[in-house]
Kinemage of the C-alpha trace (Angstrom):
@kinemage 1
@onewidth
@group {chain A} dominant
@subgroup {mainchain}
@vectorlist {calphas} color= white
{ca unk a 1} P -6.881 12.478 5.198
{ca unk a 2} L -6.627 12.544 9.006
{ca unk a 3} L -3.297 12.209 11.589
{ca unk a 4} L -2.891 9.417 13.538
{ca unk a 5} L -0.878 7.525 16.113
{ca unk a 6} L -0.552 4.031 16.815
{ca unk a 7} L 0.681 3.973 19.874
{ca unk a 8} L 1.707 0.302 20.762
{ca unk a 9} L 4.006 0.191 17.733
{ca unk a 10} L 5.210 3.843 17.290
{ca unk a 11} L 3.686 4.074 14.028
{ca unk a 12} L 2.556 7.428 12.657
{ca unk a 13} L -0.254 7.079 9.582
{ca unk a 14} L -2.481 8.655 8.128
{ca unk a 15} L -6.214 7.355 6.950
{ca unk a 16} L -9.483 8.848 4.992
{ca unk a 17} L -12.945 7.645 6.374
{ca unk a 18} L -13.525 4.007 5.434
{ca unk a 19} L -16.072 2.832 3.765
{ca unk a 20} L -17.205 -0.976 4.149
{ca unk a 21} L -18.445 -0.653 0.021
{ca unk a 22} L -15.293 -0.058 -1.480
{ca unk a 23} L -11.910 -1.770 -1.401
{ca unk a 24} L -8.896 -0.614 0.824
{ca unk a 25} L -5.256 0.438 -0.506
{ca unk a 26} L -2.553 0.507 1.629
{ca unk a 27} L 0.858 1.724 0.857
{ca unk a 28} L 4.231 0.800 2.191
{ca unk a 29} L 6.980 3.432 1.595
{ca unk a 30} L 10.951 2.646 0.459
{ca unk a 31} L 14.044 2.661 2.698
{ca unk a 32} L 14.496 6.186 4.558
{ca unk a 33} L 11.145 7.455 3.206
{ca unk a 34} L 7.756 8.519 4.794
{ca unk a 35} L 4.751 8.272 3.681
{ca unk a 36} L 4.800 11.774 2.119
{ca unk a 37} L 6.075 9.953 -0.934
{ca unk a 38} L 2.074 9.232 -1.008
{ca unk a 39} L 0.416 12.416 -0.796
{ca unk a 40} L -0.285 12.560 -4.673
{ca unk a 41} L -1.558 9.023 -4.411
{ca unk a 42} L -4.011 10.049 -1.565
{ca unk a 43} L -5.717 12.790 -3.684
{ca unk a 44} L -6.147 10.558 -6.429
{ca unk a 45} L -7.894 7.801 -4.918
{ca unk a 46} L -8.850 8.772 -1.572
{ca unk a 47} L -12.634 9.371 -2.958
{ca unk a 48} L -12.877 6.072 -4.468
{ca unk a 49} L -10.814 3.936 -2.009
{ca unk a 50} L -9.913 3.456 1.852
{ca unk a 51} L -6.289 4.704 2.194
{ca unk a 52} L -4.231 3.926 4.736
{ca unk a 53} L -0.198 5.571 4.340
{ca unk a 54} L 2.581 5.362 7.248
{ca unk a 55} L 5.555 5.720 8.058
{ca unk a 56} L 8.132 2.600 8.997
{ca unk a 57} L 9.684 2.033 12.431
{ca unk a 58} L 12.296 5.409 12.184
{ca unk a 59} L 11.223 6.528 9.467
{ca unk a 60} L 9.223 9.768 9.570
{ca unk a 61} L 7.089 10.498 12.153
{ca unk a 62} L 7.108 7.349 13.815
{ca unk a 63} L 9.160 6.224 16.558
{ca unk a 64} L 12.748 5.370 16.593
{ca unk a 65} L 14.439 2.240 18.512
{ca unk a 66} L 17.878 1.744 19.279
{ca unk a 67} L 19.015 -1.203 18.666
{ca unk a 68} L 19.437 -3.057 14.879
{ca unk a 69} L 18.180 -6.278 15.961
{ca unk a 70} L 14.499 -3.733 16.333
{ca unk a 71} L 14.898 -3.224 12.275
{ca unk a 72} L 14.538 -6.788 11.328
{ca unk a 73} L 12.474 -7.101 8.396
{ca unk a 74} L 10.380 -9.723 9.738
{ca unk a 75} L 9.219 -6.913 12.452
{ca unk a 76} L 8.565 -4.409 10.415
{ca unk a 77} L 6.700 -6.345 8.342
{ca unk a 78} L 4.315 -8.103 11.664
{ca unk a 79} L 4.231 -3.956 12.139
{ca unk a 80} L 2.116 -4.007 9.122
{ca unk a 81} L -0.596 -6.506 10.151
{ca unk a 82} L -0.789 -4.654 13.710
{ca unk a 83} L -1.749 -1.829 12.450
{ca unk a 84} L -4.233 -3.430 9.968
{ca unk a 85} L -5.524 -4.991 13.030
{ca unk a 86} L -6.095 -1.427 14.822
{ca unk a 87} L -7.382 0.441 12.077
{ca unk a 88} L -10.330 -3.038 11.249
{ca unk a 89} L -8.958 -3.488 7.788
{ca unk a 90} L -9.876 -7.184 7.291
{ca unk a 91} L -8.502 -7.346 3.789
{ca unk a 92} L -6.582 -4.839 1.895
{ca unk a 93} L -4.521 -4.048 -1.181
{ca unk a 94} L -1.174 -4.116 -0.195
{ca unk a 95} L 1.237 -1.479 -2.332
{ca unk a 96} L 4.874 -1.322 -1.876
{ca unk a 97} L 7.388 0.940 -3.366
{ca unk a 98} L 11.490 -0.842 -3.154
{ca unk a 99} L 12.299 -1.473 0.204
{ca unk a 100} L 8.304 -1.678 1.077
{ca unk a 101} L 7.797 -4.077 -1.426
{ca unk a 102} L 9.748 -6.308 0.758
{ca unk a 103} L 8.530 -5.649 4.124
{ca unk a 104} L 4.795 -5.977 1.997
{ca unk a 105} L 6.193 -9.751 0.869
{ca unk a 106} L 7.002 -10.107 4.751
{ca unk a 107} L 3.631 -9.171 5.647
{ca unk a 108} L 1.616 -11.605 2.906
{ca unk a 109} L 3.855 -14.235 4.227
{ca unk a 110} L 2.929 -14.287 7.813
{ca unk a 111} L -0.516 -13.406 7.214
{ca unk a 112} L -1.847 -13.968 3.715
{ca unk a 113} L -5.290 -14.200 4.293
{ca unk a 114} L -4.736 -10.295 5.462
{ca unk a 115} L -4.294 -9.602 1.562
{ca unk a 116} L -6.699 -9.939 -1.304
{ca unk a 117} L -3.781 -8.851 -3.836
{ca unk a 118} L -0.494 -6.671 -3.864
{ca unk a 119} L 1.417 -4.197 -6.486
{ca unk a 120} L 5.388 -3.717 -5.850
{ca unk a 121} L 7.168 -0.619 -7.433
{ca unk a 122} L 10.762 -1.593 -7.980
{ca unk a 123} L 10.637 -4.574 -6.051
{ca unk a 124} L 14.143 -4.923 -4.042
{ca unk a 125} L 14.296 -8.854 -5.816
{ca unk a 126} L 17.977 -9.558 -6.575
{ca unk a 127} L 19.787 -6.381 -4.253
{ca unk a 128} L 22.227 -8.503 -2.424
{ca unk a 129} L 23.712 -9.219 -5.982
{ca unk a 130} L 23.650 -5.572 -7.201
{ca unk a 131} L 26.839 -3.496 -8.672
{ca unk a 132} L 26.505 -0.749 -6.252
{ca unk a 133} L 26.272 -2.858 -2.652
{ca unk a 134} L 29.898 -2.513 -1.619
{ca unk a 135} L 29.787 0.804 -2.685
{ca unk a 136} L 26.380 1.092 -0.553
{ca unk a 137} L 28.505 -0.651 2.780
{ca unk a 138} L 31.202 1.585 2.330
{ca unk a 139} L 28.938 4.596 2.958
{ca unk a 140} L 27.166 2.872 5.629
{ca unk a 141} L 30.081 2.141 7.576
{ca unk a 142} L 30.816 6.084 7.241
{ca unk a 143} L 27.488 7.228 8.161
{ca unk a 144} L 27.638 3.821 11.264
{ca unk a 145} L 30.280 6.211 12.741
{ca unk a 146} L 28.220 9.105 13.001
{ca unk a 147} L 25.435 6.872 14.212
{ca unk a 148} L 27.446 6.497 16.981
{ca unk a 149} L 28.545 9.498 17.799
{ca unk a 150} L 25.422 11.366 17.452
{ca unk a 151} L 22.990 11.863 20.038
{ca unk a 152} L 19.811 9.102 19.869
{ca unk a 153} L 16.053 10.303 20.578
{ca unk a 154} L 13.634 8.028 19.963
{ca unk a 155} L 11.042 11.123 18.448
{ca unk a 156} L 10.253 11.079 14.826
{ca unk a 157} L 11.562 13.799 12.622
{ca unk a 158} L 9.528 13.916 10.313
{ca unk a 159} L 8.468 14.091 6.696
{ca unk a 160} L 10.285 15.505 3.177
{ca unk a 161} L 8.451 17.145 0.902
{ca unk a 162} L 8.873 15.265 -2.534
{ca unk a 163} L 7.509 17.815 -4.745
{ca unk a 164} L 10.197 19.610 -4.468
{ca unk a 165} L 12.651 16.809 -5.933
{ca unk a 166} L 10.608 15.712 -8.473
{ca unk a 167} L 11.557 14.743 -11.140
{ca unk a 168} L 14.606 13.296 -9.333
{ca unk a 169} L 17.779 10.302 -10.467
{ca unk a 170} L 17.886 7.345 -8.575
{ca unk a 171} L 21.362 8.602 -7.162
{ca unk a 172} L 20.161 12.361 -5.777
{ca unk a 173} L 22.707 13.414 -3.199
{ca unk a 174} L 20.457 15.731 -2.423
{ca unk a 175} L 17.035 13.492 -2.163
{ca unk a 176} L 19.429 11.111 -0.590
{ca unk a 177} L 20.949 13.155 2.196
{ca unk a 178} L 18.086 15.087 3.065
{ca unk a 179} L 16.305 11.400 3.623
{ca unk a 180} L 18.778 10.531 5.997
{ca unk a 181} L 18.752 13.763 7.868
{ca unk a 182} L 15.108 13.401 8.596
{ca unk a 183} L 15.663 9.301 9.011
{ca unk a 184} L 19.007 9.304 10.925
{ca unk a 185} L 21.452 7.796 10.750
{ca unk a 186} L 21.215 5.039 12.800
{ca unk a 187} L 18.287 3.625 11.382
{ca unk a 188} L 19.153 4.392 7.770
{ca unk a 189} L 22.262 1.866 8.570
{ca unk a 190} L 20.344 -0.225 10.077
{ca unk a 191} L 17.686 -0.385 8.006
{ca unk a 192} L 19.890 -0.838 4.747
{ca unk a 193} L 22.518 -3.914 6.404
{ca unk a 194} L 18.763 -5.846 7.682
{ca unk a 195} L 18.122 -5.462 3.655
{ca unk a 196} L 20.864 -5.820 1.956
{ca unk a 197} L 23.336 -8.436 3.476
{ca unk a 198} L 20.836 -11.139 3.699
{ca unk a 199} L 19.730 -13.439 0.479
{ca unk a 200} L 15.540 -12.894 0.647
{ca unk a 201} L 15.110 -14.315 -3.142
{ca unk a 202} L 13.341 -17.322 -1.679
{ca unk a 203} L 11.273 -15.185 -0.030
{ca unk a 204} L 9.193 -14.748 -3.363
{ca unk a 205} L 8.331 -18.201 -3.709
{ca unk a 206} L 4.958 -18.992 -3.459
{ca unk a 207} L 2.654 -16.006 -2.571
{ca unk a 208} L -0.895 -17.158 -4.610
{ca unk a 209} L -2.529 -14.139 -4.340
{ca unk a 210} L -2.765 -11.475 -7.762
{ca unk a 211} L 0.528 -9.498 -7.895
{ca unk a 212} L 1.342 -6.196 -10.522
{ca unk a 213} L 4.978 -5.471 -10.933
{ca unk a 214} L 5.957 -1.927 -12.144
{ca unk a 215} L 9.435 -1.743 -12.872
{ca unk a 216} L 11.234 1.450 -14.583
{ca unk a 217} L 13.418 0.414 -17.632
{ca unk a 218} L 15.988 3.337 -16.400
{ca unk a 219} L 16.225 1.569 -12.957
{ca unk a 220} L 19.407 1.966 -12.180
{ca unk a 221} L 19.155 0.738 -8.606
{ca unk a 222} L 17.147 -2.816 -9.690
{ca unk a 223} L 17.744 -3.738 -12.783
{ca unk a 224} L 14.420 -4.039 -14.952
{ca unk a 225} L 16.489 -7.868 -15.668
{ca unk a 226} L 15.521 -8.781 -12.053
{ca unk a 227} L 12.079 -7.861 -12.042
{ca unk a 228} L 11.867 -9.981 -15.140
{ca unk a 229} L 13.179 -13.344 -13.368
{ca unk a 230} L 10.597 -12.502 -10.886
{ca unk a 231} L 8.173 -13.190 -13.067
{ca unk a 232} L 9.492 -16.509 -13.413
{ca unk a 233} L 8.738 -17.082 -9.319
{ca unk a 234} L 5.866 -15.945 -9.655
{ca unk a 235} L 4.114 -16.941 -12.752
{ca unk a 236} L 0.589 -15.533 -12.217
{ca unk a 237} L 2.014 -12.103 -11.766
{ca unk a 238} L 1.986 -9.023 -13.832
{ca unk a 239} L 4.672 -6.650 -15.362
{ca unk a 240} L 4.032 -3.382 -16.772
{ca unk a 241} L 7.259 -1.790 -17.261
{ca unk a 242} L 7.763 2.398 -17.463
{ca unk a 243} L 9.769 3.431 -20.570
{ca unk a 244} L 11.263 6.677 -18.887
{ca unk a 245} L 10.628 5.465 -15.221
{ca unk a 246} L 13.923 4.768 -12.913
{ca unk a 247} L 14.012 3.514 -9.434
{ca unk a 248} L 11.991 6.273 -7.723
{ca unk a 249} L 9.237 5.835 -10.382
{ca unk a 250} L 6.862 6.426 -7.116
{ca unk a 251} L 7.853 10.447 -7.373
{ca unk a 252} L 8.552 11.155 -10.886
{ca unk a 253} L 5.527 8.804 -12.522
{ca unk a 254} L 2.754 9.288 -10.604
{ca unk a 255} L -0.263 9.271 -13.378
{ca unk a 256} L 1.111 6.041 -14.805
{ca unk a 257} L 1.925 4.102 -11.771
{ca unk a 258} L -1.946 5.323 -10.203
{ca unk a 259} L -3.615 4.148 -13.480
{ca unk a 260} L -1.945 0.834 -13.175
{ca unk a 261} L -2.499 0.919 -9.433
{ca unk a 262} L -6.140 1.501 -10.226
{ca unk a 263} L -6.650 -0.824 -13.215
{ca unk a 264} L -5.376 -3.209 -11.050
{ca unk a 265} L -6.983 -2.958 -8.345
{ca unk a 266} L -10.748 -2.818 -10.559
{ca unk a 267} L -9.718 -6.143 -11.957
{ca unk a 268} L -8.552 -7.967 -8.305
């Protein structure tokens, strides 16, 4: 896997050598991730696959912006198709893990012949209605004060090392914090109130293109009930659901959620 920049968006990702015979994954990370979240995922596949990983607008070791109206889901989604554009992907596999799986549905929607199918991990389907949101605002108005506060550079941080919080609950403080550290944050507020104040259920209506939902039945952070109604908005898709998986299902389960991937992606 090889380094790369993307200069017109600030987007830091990383790509094997492409192949025109075989199809093309590419993975969207969750909210205050990187794309390191991937590495196992590129070592299984990247000799049988293109892969393409990055990193979201301020997350990683992409570039930061300033202002929230910069975070808009909409954006970061158009972010995606750019950088298909500059990398020649035609048609991919699109795979998104919680917060990705949305900016994924954001991409399909603005560009759906870009997509030949799609697989969401813990899709974020239902999180303006979940228990934990006002606890969720409460600690981003605490962390919007330090935001403010703290000095701003627009230079990417960098990426965590999962491995060394696997297995990990879908509450970690210390996963969490040391996300936010590397995220900032500024963005991780800004990031989470583009998200998670505004209704995107419809959002799921009418993508026609092969979709494979994984859901964790310990999900603590979506219920597995939600992914379930999904289904019923999107009637040709798929649901395999992990027994012992929870939210971050894209750490602690990698050999199941790759076999699905995989299976999945044979059959599209």
């Amino acid at each position: 896997m090889r380094e790369n920049f993307f200069e017109e968006r600030g987007l830091s990702f990383r790509s094997n050598q492409f192949r025109g015979d075989r199809p093309t994954l590419v993975f969207v990370h969750g909210l205050s991730g990187s794309c390191s979240a991937w590495y196992p995922y590129e070592r299984i596949f990247e000799d049988k696959y293109n892969i393409l990983t990055f990193d979201l607008r301020g997350h990683g070791k992409s570039r930061k912006f300033f202002f929230y109206n910069t975070y808009a889901p909409e954006l970061m989604g158009d972010d995606i198709i750019a950088l298909l554009t500059y990398t020649g992907i035609e048609r991919c596999i699109l795979v998104g893990h919680s917060l990705g799986s949305l900016l994924a549905l954001a991409a399909i929607k603005q560009a759906p012949e870009r997509f030949s199918s799609a697989v969401f991990l813990s899709p974020t389907y239902g999180a303006s209605g979940a228990w934990w949101l006002p606890i969720g605002f409460a600690a981003v108005a605490v962390f919007g004060l330090l935001s403010l506060i703290l000095p701003f550079t627009e230079q990417g941080r960098g990426r965590l090392d999962y491995a060394k919080y696997a297995p990990t609950w879908d509450w970690s403080p210390r996963r969490i914090l040391s996300d936010i550290r590397l995220t900032s944050a500024r963005v991780y507020v800004f990031c989470m109130r583009q998200i998670y104040s505004r209704d995107t259920r419809d959002w799921w209506f009418g993508i026609k293109i092969p979709v494979l939902l994984i859901h964790g039945k310990r999900d603590t952070v979506i219920p597995i009930r939600n992914a379930k109604e999904l289904l019923t908005l999107m009637p040709s898709a798929k649901l395999v659901v992990l027994e012992n998986g929870n939210h971050i299902l894209v750490v602690n389960n990698v050999e199941e959620v790759a076999a699905e991937i995989d299976q999945f992606a044979r059959a599209s």
